[in-house]
MARKOLGU-124901 format. One record per atom (N, C-alpha, C): atom name; chain; x, y, z; residue in one letter; residue number from 1. Coordinates in steps of 0.1 Angstrom, whole numbers, plus 5000, padded with zeros to 4 digits. Example, Ala and Ser with C-alpha at 12.3 -4.5 7.8 and 13.67 -1.06 7.14 Angstrom:
REM MARKOLGU-124901
['N' 'A' [5132 4943 5078] 'a' 1] ['CA' 'A' [5123 4955 5078] 'a' 1] ['C' 'A' [5132 4967 5078] 'a' 1] ['N' 'A' [5128 4978 5071] 's' 2] ['CA' 'A' [5137 4989 5071] 's' 2] ['C' 'A' [5129 5000 5079] 's' 2] 
//
This chain:
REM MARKOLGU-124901
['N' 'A' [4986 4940 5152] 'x' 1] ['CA' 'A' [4993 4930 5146] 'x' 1] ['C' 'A' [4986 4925 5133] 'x' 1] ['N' 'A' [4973 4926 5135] 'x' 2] ['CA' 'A' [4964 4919 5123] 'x' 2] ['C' 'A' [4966 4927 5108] 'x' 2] ['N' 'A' [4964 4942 5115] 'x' 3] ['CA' 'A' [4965 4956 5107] 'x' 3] ['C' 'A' [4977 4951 5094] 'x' 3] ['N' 'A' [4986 4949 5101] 'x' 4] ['CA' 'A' [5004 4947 5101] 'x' 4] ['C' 'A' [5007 4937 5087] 'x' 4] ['N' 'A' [4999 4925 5094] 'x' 5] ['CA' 'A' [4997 4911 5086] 'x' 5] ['C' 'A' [4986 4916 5076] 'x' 5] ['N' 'A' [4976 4925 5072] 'x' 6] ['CA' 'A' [4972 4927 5061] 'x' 6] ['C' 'A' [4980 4934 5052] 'x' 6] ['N' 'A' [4989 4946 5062] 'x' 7] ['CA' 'A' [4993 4955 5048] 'x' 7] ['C' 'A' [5002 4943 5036] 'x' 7] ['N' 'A' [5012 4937 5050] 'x' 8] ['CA' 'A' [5019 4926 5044] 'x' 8] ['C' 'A' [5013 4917 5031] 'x' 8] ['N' 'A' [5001 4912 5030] 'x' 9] ['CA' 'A' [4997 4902 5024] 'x' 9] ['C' 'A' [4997 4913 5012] 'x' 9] ['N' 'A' [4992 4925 5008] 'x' 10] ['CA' 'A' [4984 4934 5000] 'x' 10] ['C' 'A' [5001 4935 4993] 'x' 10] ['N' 'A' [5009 4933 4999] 'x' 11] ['CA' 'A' [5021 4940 4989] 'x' 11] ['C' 'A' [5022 4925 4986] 'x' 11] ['N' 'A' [5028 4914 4992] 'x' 12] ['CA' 'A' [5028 4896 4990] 'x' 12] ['C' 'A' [5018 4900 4972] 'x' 12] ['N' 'A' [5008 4899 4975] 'x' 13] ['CA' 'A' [4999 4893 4968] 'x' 13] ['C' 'A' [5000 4903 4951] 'x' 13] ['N' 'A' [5004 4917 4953] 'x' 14] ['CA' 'A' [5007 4926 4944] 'x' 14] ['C' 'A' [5021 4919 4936] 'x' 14] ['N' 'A' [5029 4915 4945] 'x' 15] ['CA' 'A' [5040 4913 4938] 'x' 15] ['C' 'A' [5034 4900 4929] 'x' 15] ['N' 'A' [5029 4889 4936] 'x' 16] ['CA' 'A' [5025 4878 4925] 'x' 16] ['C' 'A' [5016 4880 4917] 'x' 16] ['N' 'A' [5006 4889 4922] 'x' 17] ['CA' 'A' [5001 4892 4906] 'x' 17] ['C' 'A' [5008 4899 4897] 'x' 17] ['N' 'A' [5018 4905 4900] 'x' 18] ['CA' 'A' [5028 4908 4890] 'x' 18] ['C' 'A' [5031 4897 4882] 'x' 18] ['N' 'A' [5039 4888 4891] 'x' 19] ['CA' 'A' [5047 4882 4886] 'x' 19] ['C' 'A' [5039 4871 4876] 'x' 19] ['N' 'A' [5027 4869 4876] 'x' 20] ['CA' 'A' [5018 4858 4871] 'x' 20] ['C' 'A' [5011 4864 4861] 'x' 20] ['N' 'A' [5009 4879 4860] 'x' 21] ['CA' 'A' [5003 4889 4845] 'x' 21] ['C' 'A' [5007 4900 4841] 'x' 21] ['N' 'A' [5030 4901 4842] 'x' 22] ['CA' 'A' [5033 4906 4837] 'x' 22] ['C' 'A' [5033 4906 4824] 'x' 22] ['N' 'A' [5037 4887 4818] 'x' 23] ['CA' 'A' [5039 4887 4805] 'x' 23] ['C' 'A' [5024 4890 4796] 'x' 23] ['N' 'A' [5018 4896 4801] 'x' 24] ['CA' 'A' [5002 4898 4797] 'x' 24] ['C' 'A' [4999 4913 4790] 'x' 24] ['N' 'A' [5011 4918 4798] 'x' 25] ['CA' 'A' [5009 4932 4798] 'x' 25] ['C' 'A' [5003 4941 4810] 'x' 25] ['N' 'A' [4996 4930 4820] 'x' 26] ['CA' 'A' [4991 4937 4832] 'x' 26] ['C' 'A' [4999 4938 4845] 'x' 26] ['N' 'A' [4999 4948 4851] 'x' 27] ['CA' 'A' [5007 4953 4865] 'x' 27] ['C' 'A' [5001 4951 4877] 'x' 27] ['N' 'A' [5008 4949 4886] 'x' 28] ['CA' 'A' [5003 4949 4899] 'x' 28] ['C' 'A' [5016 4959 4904] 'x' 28] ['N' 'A' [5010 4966 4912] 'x' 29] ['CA' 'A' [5018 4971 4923] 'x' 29] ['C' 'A' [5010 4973 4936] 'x' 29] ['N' 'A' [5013 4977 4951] 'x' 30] ['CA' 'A' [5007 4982 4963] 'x' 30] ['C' 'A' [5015 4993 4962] 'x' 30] ['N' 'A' [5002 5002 4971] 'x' 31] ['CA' 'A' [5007 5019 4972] 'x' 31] ['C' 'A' [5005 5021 4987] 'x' 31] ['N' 'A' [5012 5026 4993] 'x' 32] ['CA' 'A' [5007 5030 5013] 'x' 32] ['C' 'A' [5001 5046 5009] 'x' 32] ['N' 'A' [4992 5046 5010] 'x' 33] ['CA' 'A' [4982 5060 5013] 'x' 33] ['C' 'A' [4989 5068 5025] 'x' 33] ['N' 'A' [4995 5061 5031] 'x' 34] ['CA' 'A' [4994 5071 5045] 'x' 34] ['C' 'A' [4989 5070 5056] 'x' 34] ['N' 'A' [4982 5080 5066] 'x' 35] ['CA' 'A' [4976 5080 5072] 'x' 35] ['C' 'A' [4970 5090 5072] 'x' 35] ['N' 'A' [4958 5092 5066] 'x' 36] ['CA' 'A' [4947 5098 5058] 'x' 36] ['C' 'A' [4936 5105 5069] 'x' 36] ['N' 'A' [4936 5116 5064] 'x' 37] ['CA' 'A' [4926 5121 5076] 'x' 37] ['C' 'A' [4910 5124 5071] 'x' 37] ['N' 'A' [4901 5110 5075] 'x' 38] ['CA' 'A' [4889 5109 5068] 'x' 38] ['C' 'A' [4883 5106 5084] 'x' 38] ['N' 'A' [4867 5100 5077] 'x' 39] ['CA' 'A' [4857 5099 5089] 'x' 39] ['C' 'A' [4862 5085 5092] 'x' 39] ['N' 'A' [4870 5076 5088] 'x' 40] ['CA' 'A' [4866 5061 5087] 'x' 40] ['C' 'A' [4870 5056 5105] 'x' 40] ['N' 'A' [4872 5064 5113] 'x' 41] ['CA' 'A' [4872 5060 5125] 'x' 41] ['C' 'A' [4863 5062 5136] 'x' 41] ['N' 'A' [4852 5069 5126] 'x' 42] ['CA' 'A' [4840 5073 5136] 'x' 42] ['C' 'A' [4830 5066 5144] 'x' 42] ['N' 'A' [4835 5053 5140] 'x' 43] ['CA' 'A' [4827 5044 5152] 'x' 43] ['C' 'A' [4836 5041 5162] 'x' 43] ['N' 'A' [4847 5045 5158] 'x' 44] ['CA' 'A' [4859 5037 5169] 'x' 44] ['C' 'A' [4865 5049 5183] 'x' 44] ['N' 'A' [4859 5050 5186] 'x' 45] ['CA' 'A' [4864 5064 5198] 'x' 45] ['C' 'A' [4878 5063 5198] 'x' 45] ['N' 'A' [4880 5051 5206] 'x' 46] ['CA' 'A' [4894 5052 5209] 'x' 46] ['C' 'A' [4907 5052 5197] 'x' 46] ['N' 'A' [4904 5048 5184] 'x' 47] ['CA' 'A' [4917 5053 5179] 'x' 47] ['C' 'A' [4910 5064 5170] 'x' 47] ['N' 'A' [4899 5069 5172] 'x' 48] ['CA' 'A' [4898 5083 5169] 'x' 48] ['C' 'A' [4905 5094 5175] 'x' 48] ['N' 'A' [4903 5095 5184] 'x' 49] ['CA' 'A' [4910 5102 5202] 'x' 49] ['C' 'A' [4922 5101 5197] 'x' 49] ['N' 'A' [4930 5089 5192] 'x' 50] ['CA' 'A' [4943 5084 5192] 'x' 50] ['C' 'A' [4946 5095 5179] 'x' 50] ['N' 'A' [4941 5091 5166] 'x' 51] ['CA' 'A' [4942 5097 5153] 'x' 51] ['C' 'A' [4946 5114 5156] 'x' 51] ['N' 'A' [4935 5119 5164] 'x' 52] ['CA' 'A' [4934 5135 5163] 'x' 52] ['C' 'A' [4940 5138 5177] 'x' 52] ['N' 'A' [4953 5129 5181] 'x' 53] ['CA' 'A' [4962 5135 5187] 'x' 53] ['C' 'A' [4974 5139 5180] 'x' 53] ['N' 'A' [4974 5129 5171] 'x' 54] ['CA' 'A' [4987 5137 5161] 'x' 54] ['C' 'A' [4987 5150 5154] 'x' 54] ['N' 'A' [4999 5156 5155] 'x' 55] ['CA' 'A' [5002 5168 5146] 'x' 55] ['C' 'A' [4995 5166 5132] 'x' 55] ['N' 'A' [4989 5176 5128] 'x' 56] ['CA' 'A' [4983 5175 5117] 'x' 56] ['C' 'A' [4994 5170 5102] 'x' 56] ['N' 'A' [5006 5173 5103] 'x' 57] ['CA' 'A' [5016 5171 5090] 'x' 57] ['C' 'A' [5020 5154 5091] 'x' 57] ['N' 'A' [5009 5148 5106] 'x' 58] ['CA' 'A' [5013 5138 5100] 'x' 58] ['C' 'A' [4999 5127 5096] 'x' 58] ['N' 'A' [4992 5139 5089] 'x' 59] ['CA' 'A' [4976 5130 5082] 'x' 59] ['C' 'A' [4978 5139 5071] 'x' 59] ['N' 'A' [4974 5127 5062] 'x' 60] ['CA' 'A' [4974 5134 5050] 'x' 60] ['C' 'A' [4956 5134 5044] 'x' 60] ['N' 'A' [4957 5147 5033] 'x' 61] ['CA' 'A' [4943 5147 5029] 'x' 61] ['C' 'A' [4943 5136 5018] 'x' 61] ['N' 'A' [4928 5133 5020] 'x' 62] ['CA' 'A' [4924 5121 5012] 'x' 62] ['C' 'A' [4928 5123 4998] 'x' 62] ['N' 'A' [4930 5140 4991] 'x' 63] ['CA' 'A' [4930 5143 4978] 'x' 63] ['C' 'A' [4949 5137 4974] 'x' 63] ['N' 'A' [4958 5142 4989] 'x' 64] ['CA' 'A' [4972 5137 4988] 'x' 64] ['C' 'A' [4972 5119 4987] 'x' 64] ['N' 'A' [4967 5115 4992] 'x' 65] ['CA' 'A' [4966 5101 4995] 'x' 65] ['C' 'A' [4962 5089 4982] 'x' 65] ['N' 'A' [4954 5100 4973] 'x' 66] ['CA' 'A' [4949 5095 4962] 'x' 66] ['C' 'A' [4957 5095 4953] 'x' 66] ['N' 'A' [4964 5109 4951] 'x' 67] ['CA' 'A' [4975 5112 4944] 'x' 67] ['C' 'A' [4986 5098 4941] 'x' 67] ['N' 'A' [4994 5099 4953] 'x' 68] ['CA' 'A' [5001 5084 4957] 'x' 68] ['C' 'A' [4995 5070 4945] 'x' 68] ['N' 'A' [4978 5071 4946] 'x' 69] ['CA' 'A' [4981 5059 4941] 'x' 69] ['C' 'A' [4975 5061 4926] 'x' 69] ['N' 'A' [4971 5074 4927] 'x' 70] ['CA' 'A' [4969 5078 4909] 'x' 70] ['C' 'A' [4980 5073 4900] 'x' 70] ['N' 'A' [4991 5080 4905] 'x' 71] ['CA' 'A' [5008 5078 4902] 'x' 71] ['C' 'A' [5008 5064 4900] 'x' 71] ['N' 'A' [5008 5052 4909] 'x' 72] ['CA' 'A' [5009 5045 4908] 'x' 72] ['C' 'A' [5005 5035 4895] 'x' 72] ['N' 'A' [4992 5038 4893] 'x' 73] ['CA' 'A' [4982 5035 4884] 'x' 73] ['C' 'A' [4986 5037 4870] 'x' 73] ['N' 'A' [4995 5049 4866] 'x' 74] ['CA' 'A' [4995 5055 4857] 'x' 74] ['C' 'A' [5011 5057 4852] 'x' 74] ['N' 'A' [5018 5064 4860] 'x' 75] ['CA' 'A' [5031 5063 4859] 'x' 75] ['C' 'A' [5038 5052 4849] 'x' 75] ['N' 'A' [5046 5057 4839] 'x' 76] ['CA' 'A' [5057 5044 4826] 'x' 76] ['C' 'A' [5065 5040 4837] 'x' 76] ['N' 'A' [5074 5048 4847] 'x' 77] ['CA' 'A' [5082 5043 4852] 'x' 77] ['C' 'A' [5082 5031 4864] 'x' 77] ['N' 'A' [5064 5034 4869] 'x' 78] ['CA' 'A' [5064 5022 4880] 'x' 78] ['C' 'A' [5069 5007 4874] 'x' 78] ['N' 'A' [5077 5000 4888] 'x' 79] ['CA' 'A' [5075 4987 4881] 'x' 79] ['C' 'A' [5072 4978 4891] 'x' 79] ['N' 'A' [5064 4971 4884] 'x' 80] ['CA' 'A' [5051 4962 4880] 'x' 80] ['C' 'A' [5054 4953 4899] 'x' 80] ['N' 'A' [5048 4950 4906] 'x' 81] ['CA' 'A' [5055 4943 4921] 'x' 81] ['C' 'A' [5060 4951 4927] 'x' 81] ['N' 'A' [5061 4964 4930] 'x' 82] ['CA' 'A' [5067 4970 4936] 'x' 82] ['C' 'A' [5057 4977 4944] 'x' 82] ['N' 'A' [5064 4983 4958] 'x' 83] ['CA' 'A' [5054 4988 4970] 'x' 83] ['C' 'A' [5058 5007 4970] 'x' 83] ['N' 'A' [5048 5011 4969] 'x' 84] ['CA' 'A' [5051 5029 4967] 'x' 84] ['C' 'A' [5046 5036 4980] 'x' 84] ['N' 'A' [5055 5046 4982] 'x' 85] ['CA' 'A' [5052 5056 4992] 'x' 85] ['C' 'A' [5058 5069 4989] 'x' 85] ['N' 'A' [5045 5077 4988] 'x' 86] ['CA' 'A' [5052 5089 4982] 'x' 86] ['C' 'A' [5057 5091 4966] 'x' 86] ['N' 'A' [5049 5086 4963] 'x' 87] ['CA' 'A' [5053 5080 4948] 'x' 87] ['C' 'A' [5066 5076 4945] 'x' 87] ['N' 'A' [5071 5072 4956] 'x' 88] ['CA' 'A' [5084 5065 4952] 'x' 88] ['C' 'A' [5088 5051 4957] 'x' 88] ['N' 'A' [5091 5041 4950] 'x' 89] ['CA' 'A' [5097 5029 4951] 'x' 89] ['C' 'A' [5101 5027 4970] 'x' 89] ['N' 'A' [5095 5018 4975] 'x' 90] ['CA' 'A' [5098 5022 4989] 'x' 90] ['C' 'A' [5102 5004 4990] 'x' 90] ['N' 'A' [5114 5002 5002] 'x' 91] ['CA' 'A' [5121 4994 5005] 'x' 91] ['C' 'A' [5107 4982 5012] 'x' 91] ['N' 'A' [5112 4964 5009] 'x' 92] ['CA' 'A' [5097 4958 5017] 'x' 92] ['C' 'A' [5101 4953 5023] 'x' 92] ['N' 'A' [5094 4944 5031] 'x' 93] ['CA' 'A' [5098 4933 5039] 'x' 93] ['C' 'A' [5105 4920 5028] 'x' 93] ['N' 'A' [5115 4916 5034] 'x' 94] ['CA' 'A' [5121 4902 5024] 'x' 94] ['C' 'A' [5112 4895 5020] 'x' 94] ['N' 'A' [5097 4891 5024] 'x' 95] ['CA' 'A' [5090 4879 5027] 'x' 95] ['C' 'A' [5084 4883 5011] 'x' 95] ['N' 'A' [5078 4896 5005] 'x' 96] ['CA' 'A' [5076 4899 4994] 'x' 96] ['C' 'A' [5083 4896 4981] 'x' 96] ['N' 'A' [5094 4897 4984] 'x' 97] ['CA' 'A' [5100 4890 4970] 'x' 97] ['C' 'A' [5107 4873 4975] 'x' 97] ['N' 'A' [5101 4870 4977] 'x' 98] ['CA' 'A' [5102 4852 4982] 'x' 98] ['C' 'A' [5087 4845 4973] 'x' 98] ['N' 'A' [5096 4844 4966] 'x' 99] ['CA' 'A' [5080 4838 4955] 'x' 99] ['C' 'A' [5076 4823 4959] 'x' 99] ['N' 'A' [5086 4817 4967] 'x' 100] ['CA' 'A' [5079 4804 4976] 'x' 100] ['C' 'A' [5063 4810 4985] 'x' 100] ['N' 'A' [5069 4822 4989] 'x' 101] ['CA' 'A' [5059 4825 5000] 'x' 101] ['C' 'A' [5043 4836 4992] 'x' 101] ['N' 'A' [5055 4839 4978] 'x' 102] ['CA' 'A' [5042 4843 4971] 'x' 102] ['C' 'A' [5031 4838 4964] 'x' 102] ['N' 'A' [5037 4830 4959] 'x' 103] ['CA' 'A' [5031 4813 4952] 'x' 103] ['C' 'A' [5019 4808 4966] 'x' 103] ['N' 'A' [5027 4808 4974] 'x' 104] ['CA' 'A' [5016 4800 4987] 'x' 104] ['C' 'A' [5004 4809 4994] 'x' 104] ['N' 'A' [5007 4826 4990] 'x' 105] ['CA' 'A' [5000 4834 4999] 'x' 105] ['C' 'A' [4989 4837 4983] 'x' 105] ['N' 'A' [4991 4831 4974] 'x' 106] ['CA' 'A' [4982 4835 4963] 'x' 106] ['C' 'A' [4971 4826 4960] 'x' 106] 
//
């Protein structure tokens, strides 16, 4: 749940920096990497065990995962507050474009 409540905040918080340094010329967006097949679970047995039970098509390599947010970084077409998956525009929770709740989560 904590996991959950961070990704949430990381897009919350992308959209209001959008919205607070677009007229600046500067962007914010969040990008989902995935679920990346690196060492970063190596202290954690158990959702390591967990990780390298899935089918391999569903970890992506760190070089694919980068990609995603190179795109993001760089892309004319991204716009500025928006959450990417797969280099494309991906649907968010309501609470993200609620600028009461972005104003307060910033």
């Amino acid at each position: 749940r904590a996991y959950a409540h961070s990704k949430l905040l990381n897009a919350v918080t992308a959209a209001e920096g959008h919205n607070r340094w677009a007229a600046l010329g500067v962007g914010s967006v969040s990008v989902r990497p995935g679920t990346v097949a690196t060492a970063i679970t190596r202290h954690s047995p158990l959702v390591s065990s967990l990780l390298r039970s899935l089918p391999l098509p569903f970890l992506r390599s760190p070089r694919h995962a980068a990609r995603g947010i190179a795109l993001a970084a760089v892309h004319p077409r991204v716009e500025g507050g928006g959450y990417y998956d797969e280099g494309k525009l991906a649907r968010v929770n309501p609470t993200v474009t609620d600028r009461d709740v972005t104003r307060q989560a910033w």
